[in-house]
N, C-alpha and C positions, 0 to 999 in steps of 0.2 A: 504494500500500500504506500501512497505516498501522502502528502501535508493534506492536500486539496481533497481525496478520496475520506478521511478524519476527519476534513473539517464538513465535508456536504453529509458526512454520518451524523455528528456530533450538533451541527448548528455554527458554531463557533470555534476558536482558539479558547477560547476562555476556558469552554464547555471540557475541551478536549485536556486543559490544566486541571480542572476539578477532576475528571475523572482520574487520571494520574497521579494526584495530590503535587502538583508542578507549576508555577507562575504562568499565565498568557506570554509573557515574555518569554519566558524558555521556549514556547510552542513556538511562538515566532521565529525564534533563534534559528532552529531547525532547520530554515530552508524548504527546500522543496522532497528532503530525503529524512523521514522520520529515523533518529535513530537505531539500532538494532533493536534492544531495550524495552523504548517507548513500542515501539512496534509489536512486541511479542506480548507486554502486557496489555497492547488494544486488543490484538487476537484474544486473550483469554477473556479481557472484560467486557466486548460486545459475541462471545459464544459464536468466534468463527464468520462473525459477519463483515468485517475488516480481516485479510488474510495478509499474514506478514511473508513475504516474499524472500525468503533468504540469499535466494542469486544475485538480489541488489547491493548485497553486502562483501560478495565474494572478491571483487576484484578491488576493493576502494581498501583506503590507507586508514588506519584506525587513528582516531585522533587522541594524544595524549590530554590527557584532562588535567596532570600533574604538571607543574613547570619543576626542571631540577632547580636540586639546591645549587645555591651557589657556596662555592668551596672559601673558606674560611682563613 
């Protein structure tokens, strides 16, 4: 699934935060490519009505969410 497919299920970003427990802003963040994550727990919390598409995930660069430390 993608942003747009969540958001015409959902109604909203907002809608698609509450369900998540996650800011409208994070949902914005996103882009046009739902997280892996977010993605899997929309599959479980609309019971397969949103399907998360794993292939989408296969070839992309994962993104580090950490920044290193800096050395001391």
């Amino acid at each position: 699934m993608n942003t747009q497919e969540a958001v015409d299920f959902f109604g909203t970003k907002a809608a698609i935060g509450r369900a998540l427990d996650i800011s409208q802003v994070a949902v914005t963040r996103w882009g046009d490519i739902i997280p892996k994550g977010a993605a899997l727990e929309l599959e479980k919390i609309t019971n397969g009505a949103l399907k998360c598409d794993l292939s989408v995930y296969k070839n992309r660069p994962r993104r580090n969410k950490r920044r290193p430390q800096s050395e001391v």
